[in-house]
N, C-alpha and C positions, 0 to 999 in steps of 0.2 A: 835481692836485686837493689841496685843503688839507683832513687830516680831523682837525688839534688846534686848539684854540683857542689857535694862537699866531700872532705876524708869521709871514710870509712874503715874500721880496724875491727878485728873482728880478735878477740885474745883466748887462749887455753887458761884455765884455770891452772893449769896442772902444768908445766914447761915440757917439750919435747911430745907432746902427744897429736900434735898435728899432721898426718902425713897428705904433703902435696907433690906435684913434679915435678921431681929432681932433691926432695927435700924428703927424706923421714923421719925428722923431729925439729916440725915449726913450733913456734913459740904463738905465732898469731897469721893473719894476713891480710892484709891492707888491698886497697883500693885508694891511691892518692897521688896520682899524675893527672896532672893539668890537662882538662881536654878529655881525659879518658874515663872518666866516674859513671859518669849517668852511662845504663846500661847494663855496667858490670855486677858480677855475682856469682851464683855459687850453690853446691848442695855441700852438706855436710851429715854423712853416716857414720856411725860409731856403731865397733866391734863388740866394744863394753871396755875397751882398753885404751884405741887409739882414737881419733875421729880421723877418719878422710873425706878431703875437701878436692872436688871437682868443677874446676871453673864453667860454667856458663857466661860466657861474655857475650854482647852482641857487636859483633866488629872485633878490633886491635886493643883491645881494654889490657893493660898492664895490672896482673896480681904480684905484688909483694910480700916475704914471708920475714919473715925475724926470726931466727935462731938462737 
């Protein structure tokens, strides 16, 4: 969970191995809209292959991915 109003980016070592929604191979996923950080975050479980990452926001928190 993110509790300063700053970025946050969260990166694969490995490109393509992130799967979120709408997305099966992020590169990473941010948290960096103005207003929307503190709050935001997230689980991440691994298959042993991919990681899937499951927003937990509290509120409207905007996640962003890189591909």
């Amino acid at each position: 969970m993110v509790v300063a109003d700053q970025n946050v980016t969260v990166n694969c070592s490995t490109n393509d191995k992130i799967v979120i929604f709408n997305d099966a191979a992020a590169d990473s996923v941010a948290w960096s809209t103005s207003g929307e950080k503190i709050g935001a975050g997230g689980d991440f479980v691994s298959d042993g292959t991919n990681w899937f990452f499951r927003a937990q926001n509290a509120g409207a928190n905007t996640v962003t991915t890189a591909t």
